[in-house]
PDB file of N, CA, C and O in Angstrom:
ATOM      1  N   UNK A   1     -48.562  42.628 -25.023  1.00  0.00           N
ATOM      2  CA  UNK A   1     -49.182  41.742 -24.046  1.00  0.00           C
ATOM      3  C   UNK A   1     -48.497  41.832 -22.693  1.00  0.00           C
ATOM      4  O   UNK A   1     -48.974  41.304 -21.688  1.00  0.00           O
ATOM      5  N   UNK A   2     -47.503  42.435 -22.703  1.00  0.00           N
ATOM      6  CA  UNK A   2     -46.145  41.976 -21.533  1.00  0.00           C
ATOM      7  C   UNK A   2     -47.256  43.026 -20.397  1.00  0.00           C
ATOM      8  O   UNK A   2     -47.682  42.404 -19.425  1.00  0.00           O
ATOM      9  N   UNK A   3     -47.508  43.877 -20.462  1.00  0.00           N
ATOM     10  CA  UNK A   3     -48.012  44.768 -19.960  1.00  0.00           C
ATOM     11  C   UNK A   3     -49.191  44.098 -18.954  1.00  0.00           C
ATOM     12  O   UNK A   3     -49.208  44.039 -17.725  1.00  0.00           O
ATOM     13  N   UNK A   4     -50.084  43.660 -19.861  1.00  0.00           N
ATOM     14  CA  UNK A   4     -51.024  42.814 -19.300  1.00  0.00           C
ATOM     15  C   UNK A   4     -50.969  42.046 -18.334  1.00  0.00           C
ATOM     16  O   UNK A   4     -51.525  42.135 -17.239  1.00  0.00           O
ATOM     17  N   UNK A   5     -49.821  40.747 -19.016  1.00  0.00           N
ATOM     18  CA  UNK A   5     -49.063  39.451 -18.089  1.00  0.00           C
ATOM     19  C   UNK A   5     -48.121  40.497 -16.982  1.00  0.00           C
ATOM     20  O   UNK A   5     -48.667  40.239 -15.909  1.00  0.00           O
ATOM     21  N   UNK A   6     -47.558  41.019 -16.826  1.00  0.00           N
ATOM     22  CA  UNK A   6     -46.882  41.378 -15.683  1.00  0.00           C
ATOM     23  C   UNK A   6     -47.232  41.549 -14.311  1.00  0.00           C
ATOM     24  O   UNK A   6     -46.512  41.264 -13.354  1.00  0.00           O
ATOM     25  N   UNK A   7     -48.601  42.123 -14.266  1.00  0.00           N
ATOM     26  CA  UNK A   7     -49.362  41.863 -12.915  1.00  0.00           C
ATOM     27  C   UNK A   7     -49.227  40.647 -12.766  1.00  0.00           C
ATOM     28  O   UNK A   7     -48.496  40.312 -11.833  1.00  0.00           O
ATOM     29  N   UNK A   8     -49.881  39.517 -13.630  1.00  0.00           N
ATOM     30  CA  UNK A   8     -50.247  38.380 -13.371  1.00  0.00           C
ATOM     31  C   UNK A   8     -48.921  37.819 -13.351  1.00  0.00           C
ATOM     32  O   UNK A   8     -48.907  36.672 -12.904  1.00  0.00           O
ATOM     33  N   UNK A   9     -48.289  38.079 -13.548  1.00  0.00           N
ATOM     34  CA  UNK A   9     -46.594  37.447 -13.169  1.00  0.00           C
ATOM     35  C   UNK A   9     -46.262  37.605 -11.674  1.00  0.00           C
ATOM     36  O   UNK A   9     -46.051  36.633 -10.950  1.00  0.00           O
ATOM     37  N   UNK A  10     -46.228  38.862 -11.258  1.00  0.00           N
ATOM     38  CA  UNK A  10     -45.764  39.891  -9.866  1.00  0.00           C
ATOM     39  C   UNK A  10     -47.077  38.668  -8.805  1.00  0.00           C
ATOM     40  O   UNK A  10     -46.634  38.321  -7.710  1.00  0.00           O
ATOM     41  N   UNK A  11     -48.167  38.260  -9.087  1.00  0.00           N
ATOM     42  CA  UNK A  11     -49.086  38.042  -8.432  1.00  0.00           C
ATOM     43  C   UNK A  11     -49.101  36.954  -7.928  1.00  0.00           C
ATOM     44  O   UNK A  11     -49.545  36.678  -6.813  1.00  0.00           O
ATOM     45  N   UNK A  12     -48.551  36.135  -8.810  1.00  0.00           N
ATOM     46  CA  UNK A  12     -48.206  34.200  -9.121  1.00  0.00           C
ATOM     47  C   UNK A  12     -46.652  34.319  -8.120  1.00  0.00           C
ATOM     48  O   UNK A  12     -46.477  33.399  -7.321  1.00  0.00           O
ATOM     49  N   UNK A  13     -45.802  35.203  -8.174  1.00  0.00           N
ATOM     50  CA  UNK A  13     -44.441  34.861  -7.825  1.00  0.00           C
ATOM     51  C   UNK A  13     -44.675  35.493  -6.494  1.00  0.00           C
ATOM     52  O   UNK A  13     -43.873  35.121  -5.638  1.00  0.00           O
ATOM     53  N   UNK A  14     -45.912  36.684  -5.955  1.00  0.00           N
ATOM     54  CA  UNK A  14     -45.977  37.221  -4.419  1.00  0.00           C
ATOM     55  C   UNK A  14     -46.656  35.778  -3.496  1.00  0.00           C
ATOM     56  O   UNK A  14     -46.399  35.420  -2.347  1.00  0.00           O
ATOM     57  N   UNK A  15     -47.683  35.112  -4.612  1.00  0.00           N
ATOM     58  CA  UNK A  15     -48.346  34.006  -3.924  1.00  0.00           C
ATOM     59  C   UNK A  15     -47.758  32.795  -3.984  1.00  0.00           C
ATOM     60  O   UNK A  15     -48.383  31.780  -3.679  1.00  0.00           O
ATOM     61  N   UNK A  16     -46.504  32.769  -4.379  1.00  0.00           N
ATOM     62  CA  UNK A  16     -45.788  31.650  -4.613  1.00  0.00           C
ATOM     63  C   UNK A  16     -46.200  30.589  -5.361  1.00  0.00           C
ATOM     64  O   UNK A  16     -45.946  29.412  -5.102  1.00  0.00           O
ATOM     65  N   UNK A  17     -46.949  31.062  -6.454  1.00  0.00           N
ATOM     66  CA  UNK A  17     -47.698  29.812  -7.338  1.00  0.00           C
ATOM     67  C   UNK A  17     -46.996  29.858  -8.577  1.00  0.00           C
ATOM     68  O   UNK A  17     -46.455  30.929  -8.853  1.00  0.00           O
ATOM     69  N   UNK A  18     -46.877  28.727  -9.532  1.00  0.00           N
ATOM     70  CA  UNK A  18     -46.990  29.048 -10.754  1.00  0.00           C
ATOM     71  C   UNK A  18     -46.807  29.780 -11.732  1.00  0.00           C
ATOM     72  O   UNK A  18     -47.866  29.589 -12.330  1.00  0.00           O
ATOM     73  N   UNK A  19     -46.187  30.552 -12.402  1.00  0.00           N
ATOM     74  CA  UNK A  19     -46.358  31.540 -13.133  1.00  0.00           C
ATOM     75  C   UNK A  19     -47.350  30.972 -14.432  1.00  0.00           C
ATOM     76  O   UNK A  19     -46.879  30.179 -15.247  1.00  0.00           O
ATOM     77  N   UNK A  20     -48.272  31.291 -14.498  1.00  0.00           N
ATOM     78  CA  UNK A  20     -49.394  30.923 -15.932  1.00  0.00           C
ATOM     79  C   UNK A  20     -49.050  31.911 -16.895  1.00  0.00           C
ATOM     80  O   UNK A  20     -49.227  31.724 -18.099  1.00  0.00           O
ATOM     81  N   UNK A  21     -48.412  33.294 -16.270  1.00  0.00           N
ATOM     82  CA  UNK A  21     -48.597  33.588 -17.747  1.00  0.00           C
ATOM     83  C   UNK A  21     -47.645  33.553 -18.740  1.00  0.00           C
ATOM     84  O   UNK A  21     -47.467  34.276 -19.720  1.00  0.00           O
ATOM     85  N   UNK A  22     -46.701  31.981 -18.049  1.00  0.00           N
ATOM     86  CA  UNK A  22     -45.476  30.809 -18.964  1.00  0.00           C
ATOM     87  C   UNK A  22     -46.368  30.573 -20.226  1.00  0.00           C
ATOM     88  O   UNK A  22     -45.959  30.528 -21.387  1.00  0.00           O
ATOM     89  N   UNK A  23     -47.830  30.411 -19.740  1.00  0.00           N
ATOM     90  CA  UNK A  23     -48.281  29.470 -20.886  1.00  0.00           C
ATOM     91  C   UNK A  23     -48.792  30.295 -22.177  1.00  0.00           C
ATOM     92  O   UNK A  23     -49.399  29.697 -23.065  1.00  0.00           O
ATOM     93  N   UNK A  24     -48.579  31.447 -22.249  1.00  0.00           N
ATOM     94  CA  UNK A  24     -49.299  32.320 -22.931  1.00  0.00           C
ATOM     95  C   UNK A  24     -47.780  32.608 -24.183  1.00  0.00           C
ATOM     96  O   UNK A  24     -46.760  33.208 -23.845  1.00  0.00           O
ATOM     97  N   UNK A  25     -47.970  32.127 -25.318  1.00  0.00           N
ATOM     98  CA  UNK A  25     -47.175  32.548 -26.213  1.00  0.00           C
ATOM     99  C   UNK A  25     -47.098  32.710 -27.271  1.00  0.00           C
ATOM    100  O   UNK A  25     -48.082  32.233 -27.836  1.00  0.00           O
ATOM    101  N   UNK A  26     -46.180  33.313 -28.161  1.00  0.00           N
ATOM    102  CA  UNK A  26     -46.182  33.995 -29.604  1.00  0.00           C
ATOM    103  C   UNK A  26     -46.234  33.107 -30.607  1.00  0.00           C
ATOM    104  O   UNK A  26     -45.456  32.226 -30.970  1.00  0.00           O
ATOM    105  N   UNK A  27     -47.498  33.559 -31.082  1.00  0.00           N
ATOM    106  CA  UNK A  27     -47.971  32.760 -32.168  1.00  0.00           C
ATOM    107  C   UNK A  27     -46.730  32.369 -33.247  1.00  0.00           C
ATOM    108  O   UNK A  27     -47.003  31.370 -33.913  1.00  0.00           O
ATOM    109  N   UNK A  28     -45.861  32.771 -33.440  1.00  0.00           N
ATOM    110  CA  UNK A  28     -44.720  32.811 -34.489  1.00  0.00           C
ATOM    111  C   UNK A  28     -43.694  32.202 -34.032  1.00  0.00           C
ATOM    112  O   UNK A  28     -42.931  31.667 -34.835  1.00  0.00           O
ATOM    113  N   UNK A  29     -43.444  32.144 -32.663  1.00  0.00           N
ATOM    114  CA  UNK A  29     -42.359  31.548 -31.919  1.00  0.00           C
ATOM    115  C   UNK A  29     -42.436  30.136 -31.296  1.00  0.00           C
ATOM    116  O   UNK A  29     -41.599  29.238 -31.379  1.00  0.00           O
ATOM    117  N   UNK A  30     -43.920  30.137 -30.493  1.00  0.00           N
ATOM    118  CA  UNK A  30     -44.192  29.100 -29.325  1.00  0.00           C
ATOM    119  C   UNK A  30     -43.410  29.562 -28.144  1.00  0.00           C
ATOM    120  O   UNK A  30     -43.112  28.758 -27.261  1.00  0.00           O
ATOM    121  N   UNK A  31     -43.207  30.295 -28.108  1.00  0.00           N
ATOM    122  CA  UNK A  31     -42.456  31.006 -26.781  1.00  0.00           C
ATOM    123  C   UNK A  31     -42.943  31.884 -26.143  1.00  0.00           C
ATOM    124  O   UNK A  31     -43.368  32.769 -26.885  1.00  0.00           O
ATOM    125  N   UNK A  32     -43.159  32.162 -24.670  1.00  0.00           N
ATOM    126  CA  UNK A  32     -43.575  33.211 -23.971  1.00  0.00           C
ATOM    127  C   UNK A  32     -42.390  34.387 -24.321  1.00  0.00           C
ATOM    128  O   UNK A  32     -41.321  34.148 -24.882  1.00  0.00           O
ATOM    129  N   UNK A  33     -43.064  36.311 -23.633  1.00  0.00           N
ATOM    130  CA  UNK A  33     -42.169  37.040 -24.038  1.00  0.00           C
ATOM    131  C   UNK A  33     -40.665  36.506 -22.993  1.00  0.00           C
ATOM    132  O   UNK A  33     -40.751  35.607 -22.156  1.00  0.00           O
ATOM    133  N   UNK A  34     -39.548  37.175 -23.244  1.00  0.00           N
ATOM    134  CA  UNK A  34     -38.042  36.757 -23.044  1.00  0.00           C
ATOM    135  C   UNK A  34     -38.471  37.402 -21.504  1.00  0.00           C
ATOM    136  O   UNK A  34     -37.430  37.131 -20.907  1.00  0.00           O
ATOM    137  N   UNK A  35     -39.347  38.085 -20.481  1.00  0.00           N
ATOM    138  CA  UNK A  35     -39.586  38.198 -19.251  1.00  0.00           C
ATOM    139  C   UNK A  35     -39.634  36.552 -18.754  1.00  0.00           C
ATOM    140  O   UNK A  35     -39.936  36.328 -17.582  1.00  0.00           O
ATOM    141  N   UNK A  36     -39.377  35.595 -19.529  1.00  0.00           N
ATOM    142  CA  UNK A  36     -39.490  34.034 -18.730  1.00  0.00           C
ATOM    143  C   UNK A  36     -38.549  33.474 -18.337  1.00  0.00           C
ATOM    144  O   UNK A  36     -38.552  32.312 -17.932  1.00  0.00           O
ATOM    145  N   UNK A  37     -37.514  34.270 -18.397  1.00  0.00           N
ATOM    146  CA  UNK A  37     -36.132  33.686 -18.637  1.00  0.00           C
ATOM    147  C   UNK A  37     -35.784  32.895 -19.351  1.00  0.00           C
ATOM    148  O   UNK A  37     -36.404  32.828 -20.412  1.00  0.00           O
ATOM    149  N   UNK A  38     -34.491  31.801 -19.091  1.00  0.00           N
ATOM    150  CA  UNK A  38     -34.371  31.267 -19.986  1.00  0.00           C
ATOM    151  C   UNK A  38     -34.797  30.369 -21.169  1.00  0.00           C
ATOM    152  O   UNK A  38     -35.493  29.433 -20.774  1.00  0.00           O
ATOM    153  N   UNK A  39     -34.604  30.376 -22.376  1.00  0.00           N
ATOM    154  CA  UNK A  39     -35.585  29.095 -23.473  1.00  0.00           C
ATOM    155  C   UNK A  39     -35.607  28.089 -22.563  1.00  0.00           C
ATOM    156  O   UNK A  39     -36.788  27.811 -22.360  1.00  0.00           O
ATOM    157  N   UNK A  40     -34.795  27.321 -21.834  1.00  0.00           N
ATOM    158  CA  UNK A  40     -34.977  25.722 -21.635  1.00  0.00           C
ATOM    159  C   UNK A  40     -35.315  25.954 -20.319  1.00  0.00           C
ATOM    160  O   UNK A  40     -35.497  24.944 -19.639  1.00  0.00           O
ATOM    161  N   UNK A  41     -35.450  27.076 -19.761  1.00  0.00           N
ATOM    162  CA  UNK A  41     -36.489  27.358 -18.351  1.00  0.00           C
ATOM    163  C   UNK A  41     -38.243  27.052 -18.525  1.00  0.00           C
ATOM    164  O   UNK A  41     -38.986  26.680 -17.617  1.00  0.00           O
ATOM    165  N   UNK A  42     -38.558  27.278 -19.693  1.00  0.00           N
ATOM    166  CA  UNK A  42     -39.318  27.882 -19.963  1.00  0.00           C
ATOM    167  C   UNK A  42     -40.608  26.435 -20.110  1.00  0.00           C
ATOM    168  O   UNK A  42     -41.701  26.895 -19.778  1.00  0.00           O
ATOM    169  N   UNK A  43     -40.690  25.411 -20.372  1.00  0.00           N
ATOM    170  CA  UNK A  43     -40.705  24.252 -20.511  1.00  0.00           C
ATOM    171  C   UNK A  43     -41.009  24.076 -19.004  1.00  0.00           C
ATOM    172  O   UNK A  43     -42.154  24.413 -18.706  1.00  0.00           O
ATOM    173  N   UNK A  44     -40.235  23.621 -17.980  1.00  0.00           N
ATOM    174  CA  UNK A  44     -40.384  23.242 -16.600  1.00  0.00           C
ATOM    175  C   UNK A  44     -41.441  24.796 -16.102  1.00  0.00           C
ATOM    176  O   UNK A  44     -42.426  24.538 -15.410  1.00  0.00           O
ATOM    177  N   UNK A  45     -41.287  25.730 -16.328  1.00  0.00           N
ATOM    178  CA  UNK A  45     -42.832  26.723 -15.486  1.00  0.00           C
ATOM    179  C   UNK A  45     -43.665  26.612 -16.515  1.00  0.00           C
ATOM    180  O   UNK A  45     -44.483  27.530 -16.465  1.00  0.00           O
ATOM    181  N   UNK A  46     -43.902  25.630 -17.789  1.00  0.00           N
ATOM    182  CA  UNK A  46     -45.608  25.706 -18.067  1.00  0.00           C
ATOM    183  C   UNK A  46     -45.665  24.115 -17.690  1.00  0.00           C
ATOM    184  O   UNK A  46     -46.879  23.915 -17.688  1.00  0.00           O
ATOM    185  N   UNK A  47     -45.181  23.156 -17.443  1.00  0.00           N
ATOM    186  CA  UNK A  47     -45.299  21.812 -16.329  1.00  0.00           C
ATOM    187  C   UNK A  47     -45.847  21.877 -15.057  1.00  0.00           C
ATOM    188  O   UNK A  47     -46.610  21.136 -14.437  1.00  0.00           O
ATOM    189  N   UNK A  48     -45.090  23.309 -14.706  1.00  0.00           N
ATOM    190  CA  UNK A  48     -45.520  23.668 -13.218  1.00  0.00           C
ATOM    191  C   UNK A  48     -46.968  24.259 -13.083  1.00  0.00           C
ATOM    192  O   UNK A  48     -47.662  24.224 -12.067  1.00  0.00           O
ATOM    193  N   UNK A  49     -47.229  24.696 -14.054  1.00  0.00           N
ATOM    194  CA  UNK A  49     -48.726  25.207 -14.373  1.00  0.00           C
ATOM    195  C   UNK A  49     -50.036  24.467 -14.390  1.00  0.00           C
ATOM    196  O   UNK A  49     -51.131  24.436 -13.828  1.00  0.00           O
ATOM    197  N   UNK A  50     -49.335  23.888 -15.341  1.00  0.00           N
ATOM    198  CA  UNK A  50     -50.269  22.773 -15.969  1.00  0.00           C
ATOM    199  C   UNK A  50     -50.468  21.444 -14.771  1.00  0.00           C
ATOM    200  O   UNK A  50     -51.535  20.884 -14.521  1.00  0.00           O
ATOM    201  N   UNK A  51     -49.334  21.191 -14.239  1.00  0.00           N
ATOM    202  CA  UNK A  51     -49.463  20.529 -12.922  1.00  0.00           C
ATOM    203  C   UNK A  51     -50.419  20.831 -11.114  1.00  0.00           C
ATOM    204  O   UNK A  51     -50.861  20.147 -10.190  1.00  0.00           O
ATOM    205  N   UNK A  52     -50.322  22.018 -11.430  1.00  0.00           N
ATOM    206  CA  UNK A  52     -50.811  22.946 -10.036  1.00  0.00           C
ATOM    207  C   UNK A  52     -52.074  22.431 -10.176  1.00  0.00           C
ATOM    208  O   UNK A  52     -52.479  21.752 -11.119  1.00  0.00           O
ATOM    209  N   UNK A  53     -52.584  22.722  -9.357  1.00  0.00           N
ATOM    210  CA  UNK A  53     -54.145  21.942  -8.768  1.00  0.00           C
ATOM    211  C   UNK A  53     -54.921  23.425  -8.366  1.00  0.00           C
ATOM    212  O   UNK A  53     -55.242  23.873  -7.266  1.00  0.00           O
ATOM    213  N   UNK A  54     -55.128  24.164 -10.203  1.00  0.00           N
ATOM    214  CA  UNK A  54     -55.908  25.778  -9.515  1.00  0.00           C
ATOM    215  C   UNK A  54     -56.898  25.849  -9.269  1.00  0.00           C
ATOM    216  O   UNK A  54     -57.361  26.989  -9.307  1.00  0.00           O
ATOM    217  N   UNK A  55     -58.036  24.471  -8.785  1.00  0.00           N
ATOM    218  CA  UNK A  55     -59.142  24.736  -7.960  1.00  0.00           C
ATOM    219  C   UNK A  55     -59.114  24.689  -7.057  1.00  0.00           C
ATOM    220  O   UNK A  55     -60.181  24.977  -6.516  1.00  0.00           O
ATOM    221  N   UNK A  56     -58.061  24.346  -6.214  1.00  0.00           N
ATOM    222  CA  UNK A  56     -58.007  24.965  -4.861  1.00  0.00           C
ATOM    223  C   UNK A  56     -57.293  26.001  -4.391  1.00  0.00           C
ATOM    224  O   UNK A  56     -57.200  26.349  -3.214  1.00  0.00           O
ATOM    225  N   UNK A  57     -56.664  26.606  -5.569  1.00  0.00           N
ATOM    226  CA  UNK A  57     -56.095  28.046  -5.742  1.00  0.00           C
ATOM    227  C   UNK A  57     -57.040  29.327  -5.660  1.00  0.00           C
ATOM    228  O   UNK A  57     -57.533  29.678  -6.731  1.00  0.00           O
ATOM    229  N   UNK A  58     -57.384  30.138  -4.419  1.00  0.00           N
ATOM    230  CA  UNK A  58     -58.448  31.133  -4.315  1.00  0.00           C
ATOM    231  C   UNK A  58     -57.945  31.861  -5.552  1.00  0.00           C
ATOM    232  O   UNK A  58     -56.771  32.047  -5.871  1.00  0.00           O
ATOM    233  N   UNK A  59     -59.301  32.325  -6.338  1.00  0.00           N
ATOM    234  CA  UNK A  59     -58.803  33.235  -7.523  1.00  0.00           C
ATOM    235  C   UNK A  59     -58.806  34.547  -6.911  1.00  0.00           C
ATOM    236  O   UNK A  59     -59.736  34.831  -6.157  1.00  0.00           O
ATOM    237  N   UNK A  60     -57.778  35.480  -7.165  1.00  0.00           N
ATOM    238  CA  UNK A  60     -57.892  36.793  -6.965  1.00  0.00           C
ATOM    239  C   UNK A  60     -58.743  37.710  -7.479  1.00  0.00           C
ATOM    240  O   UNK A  60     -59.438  37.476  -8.469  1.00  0.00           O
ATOM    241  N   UNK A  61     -58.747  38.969  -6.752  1.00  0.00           N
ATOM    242  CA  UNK A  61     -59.798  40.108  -6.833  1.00  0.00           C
ATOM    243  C   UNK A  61     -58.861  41.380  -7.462  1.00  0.00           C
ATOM    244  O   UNK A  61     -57.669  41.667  -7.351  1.00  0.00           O
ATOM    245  N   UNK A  62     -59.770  41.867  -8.029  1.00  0.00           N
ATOM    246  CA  UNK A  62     -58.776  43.334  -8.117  1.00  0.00           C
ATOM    247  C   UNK A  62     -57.784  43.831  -7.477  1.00  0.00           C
ATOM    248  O   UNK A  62     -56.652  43.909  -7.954  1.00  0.00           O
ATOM    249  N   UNK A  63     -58.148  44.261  -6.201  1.00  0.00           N
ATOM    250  CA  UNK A  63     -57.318  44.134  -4.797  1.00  0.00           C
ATOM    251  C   UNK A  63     -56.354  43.642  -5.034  1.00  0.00           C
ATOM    252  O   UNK A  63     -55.422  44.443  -5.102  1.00  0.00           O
ATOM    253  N   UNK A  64     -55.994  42.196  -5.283  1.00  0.00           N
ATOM    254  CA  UNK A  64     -54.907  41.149  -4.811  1.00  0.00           C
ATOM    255  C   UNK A  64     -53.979  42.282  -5.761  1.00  0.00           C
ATOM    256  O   UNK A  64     -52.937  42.613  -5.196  1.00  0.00           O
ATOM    257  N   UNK A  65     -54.208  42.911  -7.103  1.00  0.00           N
ATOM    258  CA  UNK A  65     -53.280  42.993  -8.121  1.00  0.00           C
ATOM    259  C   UNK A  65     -52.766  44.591  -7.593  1.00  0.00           C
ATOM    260  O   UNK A  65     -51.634  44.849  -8.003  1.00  0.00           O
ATOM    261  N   UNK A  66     -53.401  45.689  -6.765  1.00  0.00           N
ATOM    262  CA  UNK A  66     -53.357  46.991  -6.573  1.00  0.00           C
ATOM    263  C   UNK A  66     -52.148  46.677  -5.621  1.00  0.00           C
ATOM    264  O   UNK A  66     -51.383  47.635  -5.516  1.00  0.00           O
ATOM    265  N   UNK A  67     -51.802  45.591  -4.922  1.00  0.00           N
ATOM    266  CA  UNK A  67     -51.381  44.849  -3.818  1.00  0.00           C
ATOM    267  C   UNK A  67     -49.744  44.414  -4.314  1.00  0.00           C
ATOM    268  O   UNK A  67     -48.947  44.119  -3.423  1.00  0.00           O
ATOM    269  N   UNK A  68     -49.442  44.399  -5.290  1.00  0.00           N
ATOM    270  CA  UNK A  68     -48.327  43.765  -6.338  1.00  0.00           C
ATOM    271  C   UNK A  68     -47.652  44.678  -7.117  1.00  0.00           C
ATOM    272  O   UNK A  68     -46.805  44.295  -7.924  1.00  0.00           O
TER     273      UNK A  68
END
């Protein structure tokens, strides 16, 4: 999956938003991959997520990610 989420990581941290793809995690663990840093980091960026207000967040285009 890391592969996937990594754009969308690079994209959230160029636009200074959120990282969402905190919230995405291993079915076996409850944890995003160890790219989140620390375990007890990890907690405060899916708050920050879940807190953000992403309808007034323009969604990106292909572009935005060729860009990252």
């Amino acid at each position: 999956m890391g592969q996937f989420l990594r754009p969308i990581q690079s994209y959230c941290e160029s636009k200074q938003l959120p990282d969402i793809s905190a919230i995405v995690v291993n079915v076996g663990t409850g944890q995003p991959s160890p790219g989140h840093g620390k375990a007890d980091d990890v907690p405060t960026k899916q708050r920050a997520v879940f807190g953000h207000d992403w309808l007034r967040t323009r969604a990106p285009v292909p572009e935005d990610f060729s860009q990252t």
